[in-house]
C-alpha positions as CSV (number, residue, x, y, z in Angstrom):
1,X,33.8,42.2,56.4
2,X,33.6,41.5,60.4
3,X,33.0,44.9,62.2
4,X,32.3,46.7,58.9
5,X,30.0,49.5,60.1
6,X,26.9,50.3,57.9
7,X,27.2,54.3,56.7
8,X,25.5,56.2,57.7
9,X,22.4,57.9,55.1
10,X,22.6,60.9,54.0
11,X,19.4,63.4,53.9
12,X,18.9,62.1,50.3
13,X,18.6,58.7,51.4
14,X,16.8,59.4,54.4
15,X,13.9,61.5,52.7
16,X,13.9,58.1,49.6
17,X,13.5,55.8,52.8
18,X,10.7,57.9,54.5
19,X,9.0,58.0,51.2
20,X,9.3,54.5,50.4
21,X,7.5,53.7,54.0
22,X,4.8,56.5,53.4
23,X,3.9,55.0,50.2
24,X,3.2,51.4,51.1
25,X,1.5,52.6,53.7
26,X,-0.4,54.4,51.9
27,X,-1.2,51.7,49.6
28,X,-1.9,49.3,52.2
29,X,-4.4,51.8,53.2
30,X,-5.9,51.5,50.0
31,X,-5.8,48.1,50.2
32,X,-7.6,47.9,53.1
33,X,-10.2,50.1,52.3
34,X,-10.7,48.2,49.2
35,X,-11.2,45.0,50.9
36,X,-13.7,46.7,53.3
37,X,-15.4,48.0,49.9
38,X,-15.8,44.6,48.4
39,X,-16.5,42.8,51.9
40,X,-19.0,45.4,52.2
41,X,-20.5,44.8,48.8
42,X,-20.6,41.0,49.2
43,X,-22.3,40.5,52.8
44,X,-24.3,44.5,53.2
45,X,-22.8,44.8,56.3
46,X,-19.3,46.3,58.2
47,X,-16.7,43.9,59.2
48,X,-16.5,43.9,63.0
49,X,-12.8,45.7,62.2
50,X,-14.2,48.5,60.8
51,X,-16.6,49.0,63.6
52,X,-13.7,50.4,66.1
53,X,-14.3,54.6,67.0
């Protein structure tokens, strides 16, 4: 429908939303570190990436 506005989330929603985001960011997190784990593994050494303080 033109000029339908989305409604608007409720608390519920919002807090399922948030939690949604945390989580893959969280597993990409995981992700990551298991990537740096293996590349680790593989070549005895940091990736350059890792390196950053």
């Amino acid at each position: 429908m033109p000029g339908a506005t989305t409604p608007a989330l409720s608390p519920l929603q919002l807090d399922r939303v948030r939690f949604h985001d945390e989580f893959f960011e969280r597993k990409q997190n995981f992700m990551e570190h298991v990537l740096y784990g293996c590349y680790i593994f593989a070549n005895g050494e940091l990736p350059n990436i890792a390196k950053r303080s």
